[in-house]
ZAMARMI-243884 format. One record per residue (C-alpha): residue in one letter; residue number from 1; y, z, x. Coordinates in Angstrom, 3 decimals. Layout:
N
<r res="A" n="NUM" Y="Y" Z="Z" X="X"/>
...
END
This chain:
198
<r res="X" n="1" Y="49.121" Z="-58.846" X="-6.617"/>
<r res="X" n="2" Y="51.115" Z="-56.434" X="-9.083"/>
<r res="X" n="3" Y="47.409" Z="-56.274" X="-11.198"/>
<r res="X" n="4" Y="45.386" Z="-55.872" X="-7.859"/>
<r res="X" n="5" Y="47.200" Z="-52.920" X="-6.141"/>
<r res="X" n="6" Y="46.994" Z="-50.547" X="-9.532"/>
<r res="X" n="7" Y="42.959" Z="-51.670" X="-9.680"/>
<r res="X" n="8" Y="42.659" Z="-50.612" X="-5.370"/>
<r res="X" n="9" Y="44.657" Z="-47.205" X="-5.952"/>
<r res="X" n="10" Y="41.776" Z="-46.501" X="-9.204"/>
<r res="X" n="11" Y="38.951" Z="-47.597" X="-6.492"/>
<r res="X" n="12" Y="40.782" Z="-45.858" X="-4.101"/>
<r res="X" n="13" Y="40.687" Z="-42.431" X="-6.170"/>
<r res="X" n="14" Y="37.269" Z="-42.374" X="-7.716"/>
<r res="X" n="15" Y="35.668" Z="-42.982" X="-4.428"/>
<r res="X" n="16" Y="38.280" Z="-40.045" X="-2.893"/>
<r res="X" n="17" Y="36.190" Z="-38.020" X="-5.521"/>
<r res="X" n="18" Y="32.410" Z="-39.299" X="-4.622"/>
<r res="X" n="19" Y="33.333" Z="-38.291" X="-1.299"/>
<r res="X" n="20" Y="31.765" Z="-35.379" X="0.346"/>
<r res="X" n="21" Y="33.563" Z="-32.051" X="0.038"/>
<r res="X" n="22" Y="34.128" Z="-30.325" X="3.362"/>
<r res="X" n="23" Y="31.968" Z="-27.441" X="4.459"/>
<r res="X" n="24" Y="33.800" Z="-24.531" X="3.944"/>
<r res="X" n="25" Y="34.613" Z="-22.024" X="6.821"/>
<r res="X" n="26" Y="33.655" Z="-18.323" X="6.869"/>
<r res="X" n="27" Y="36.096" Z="-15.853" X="7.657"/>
<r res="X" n="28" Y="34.863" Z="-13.532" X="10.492"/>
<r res="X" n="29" Y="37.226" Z="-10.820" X="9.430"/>
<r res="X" n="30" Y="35.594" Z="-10.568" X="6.006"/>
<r res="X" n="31" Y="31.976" Z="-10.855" X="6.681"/>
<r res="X" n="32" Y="32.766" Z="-8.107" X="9.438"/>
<r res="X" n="33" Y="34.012" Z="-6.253" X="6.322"/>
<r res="X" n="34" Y="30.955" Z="-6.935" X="4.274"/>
<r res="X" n="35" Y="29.086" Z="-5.580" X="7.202"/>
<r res="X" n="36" Y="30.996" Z="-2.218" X="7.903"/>
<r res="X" n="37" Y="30.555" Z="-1.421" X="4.265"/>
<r res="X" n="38" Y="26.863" Z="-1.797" X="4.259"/>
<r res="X" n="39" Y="26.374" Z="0.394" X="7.110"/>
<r res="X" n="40" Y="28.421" Z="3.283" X="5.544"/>
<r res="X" n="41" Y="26.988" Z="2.784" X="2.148"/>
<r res="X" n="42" Y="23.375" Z="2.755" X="3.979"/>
<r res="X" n="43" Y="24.260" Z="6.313" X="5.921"/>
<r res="X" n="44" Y="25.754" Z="7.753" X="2.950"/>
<r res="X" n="45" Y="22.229" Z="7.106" X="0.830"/>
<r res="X" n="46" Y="19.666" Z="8.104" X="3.917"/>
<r res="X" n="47" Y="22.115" Z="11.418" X="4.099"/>
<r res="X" n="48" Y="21.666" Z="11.944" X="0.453"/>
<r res="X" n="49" Y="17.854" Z="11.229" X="0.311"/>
<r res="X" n="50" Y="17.642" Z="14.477" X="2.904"/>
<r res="X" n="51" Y="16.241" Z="17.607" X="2.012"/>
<r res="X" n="52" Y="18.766" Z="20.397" X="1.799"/>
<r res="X" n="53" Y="17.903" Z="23.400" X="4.097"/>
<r res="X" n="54" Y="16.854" Z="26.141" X="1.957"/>
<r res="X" n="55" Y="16.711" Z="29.724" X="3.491"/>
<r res="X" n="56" Y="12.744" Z="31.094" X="3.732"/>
<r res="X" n="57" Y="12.570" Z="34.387" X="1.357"/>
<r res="X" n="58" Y="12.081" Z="37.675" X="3.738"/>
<r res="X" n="59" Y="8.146" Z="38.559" X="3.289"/>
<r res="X" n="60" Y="7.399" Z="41.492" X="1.767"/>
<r res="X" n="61" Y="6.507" Z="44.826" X="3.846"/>
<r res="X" n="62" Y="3.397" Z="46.361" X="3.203"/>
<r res="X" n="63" Y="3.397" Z="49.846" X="2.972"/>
<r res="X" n="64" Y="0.066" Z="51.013" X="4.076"/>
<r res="X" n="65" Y="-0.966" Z="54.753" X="2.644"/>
<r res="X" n="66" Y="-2.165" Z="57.233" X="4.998"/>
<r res="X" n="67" Y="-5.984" Z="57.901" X="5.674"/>
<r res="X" n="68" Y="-7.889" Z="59.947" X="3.552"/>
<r res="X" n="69" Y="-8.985" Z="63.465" X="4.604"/>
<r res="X" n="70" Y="-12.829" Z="63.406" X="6.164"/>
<r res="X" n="71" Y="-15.246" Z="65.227" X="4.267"/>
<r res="X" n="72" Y="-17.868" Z="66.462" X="6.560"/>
<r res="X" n="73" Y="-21.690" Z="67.265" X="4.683"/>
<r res="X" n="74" Y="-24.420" Z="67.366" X="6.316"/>
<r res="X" n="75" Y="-27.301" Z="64.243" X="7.370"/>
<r res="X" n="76" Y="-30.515" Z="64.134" X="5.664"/>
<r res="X" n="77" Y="-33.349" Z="63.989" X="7.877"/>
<r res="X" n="78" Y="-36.527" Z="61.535" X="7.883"/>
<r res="X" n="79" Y="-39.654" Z="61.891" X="9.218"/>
<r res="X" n="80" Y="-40.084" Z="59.642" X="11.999"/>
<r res="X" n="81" Y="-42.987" Z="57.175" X="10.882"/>
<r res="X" n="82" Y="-44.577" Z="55.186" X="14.586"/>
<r res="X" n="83" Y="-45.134" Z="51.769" X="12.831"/>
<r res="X" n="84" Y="-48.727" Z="50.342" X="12.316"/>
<r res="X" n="85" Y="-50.263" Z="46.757" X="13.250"/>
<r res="X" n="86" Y="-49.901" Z="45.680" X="9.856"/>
<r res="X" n="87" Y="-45.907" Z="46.814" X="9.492"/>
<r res="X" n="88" Y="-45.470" Z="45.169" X="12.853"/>
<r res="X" n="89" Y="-47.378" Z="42.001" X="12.001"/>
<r res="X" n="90" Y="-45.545" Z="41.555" X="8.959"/>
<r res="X" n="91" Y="-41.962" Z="41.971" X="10.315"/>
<r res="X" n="92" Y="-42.782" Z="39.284" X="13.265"/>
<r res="X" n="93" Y="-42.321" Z="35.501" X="13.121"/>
<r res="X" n="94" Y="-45.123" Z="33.869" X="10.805"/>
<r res="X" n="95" Y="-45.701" Z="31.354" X="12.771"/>
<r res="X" n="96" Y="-46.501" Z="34.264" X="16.084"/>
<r res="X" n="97" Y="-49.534" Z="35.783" X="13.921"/>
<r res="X" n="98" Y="-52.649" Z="34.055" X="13.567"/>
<r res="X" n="99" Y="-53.865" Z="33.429" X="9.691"/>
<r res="X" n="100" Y="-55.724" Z="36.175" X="8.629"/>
<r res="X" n="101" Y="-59.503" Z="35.311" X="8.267"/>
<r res="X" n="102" Y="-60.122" Z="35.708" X="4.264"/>
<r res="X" n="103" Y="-57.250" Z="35.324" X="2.735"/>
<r res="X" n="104" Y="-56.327" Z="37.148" X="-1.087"/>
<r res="X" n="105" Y="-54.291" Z="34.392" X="-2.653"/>
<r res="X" n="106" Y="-54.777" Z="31.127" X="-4.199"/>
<r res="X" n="107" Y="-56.910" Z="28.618" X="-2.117"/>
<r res="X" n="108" Y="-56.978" Z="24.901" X="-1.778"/>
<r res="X" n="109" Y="-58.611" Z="22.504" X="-0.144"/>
<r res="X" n="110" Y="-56.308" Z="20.656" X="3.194"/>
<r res="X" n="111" Y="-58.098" Z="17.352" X="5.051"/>
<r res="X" n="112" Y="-56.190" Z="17.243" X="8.531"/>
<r res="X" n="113" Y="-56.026" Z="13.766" X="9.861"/>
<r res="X" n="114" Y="-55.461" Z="12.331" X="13.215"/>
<r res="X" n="115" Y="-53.887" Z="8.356" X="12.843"/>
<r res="X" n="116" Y="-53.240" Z="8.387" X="16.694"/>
<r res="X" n="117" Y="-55.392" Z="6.635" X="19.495"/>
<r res="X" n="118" Y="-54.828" Z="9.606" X="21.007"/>
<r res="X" n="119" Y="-55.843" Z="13.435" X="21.084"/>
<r res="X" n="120" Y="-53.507" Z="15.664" X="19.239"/>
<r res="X" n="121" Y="-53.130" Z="19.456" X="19.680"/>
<r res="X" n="122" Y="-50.814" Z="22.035" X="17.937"/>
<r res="X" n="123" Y="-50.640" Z="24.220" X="14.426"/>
<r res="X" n="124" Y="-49.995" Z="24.809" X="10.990"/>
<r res="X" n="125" Y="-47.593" Z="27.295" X="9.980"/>
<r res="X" n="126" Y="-47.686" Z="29.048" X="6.821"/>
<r res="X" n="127" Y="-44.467" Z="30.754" X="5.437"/>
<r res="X" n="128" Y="-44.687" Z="34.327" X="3.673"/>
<r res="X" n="129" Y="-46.996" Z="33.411" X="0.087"/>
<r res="X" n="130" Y="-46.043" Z="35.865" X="-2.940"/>
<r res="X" n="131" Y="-49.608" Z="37.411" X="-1.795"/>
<r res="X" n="132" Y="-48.021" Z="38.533" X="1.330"/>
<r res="X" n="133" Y="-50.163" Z="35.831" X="3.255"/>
<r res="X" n="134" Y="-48.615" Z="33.974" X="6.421"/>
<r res="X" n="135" Y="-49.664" Z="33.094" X="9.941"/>
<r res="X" n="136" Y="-50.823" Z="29.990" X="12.216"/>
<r res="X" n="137" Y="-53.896" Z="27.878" X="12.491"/>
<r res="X" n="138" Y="-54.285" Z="26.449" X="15.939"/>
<r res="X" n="139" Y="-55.711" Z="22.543" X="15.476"/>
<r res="X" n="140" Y="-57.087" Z="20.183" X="18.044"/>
<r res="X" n="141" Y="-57.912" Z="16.448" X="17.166"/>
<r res="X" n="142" Y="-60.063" Z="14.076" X="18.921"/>
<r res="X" n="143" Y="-58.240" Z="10.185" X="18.002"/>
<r res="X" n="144" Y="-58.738" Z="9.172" X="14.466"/>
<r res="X" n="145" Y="-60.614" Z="12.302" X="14.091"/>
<r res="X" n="146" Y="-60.541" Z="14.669" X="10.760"/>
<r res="X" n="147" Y="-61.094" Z="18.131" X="9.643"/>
<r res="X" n="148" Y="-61.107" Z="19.488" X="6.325"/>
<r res="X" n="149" Y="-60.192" Z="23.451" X="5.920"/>
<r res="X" n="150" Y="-59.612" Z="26.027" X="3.286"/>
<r res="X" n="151" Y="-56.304" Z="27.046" X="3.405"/>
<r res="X" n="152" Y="-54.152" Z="29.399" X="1.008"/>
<r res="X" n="153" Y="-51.762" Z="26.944" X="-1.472"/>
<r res="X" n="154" Y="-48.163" Z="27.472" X="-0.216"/>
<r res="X" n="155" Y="-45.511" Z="26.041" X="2.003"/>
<r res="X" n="156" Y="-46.566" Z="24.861" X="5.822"/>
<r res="X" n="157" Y="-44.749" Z="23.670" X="8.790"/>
<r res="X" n="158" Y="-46.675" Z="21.451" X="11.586"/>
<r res="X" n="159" Y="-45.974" Z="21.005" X="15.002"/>
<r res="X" n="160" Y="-48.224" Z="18.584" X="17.203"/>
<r res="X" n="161" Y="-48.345" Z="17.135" X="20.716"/>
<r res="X" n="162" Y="-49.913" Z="13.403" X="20.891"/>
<r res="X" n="163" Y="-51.486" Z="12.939" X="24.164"/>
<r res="X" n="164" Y="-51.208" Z="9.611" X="24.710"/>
<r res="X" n="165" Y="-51.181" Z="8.843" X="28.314"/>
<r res="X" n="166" Y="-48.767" Z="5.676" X="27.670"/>
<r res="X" n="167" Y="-46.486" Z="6.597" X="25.188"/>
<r res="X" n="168" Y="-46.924" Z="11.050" X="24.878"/>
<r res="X" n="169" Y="-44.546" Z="12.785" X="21.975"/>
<r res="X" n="170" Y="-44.427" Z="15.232" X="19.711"/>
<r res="X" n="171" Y="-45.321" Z="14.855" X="15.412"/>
<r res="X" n="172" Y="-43.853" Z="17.916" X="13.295"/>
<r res="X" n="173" Y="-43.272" Z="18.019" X="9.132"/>
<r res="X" n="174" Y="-41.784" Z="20.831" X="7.483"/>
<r res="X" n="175" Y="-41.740" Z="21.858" X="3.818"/>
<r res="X" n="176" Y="-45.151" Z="20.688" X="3.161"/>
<r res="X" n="177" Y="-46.005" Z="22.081" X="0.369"/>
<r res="X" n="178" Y="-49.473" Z="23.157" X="-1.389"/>
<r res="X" n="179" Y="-49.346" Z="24.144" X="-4.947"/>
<r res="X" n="180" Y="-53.053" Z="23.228" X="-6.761"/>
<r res="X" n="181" Y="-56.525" Z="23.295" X="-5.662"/>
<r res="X" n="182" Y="-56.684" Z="19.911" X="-5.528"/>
<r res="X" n="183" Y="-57.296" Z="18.350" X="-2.559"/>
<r res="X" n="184" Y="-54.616" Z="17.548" X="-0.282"/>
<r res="X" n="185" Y="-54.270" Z="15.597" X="2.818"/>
<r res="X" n="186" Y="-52.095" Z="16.216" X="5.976"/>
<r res="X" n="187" Y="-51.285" Z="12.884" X="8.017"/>
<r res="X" n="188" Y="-50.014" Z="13.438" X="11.761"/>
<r res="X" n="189" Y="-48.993" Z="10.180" X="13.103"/>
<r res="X" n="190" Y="-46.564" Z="9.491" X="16.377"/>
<r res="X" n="191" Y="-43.941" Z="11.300" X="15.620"/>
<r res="X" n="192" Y="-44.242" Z="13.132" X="12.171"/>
<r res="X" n="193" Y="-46.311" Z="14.640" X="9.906"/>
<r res="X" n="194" Y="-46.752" Z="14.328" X="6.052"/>
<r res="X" n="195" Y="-48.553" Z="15.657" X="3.322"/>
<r res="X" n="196" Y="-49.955" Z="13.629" X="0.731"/>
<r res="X" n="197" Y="-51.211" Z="15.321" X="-2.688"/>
<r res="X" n="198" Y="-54.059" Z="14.837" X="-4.659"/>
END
């Protein structure tokens, strides 16, 4: 028994020291510690992180200097000049005048189209040429109907109506452009119009 009680107290000790250790407890004093120290350090960074009020500089007063003596001299006079049809005509909207009859610039050749099933009534506008040309060509097409005109080369706007008792609207283009005497071809369809060159 003297040999089995030394061997129990060595079995005894080494499973003492496999055992478990206990779970250790927190102090509520020191993690309220942790806690309070946190917060200040937190405030004392978001204070420091602030921008410092800096004063706005005074503006500057302008100093305005006084007026300038008038000079009085007298007006020249102009003879008062009635204006003409053709200073009238060429001050008014282009597109209010109709296209003068033989025109002096450039020509070219313009094949109006119609793709509607419908009749289609309206102008062409041409914008102010170098040659002083502008004015409007009135335009009425049967459906799928064509005309061909002589026109001077320059830029055009269209405006059409499209009679078309089931579906009616209006076809316009703008910027169409002639610049050769090629033969061009102006396209109204439902609700535009296009110019295709030569």
């Amino acid at each position: 028994m003297k040999k089995v009680l030394p061997l129990i107290l060595v079995i005894g000790a080494l499973l003492a020291a496999c055992a478990p250790k206990a779970t250790p407890t927190i102090d509520v004093a020191q993690v309220q510690a942790s806690a309070v120290a946190m917060a200040f350090t937190m405030s004392a960074q978001t204070q420091a992180a602030l921008p410092t009020n800096t004063p706005i500089p005074p503006m500057p007063t302008a100093t305005i200097p006084p007026p300038a003596t008038p000079t009085t001299f007298a007006l020249p006079t102009f003879p008062v000049v009635a204006p003409t049809a053709t200073s009238a005509a060429s001050s008014a909207n282009p597109c209010s005048v109709p296209l003068a009859k033989n025109p002096t610039g450039k020509q070219t050749t313009l094949r109006v189209v119609n793709e509607n099933k419908a009749q289609v009534q309206g102008s062409i506008c041409l914008s102010k040429t170098p040659f002083g040309e502008f004015g409007v060509i009135g335009i009425v097409l049967s459906r799928n109907q064509d005309t061909i005109l002589t026109v001077p080369q320059g830029c055009y706007s269209a405006y059409f109506w499209v009679n078309d008792p089931k579906k009616p609207s209006t076809a316009q283009g703008y910027g169409l452009c002639m610049n050769n005497t090629d033969k061009w071809t102006m396209v109204i369809r439902q609700d535009t119009v296009v110019l295709k060159g030569p």
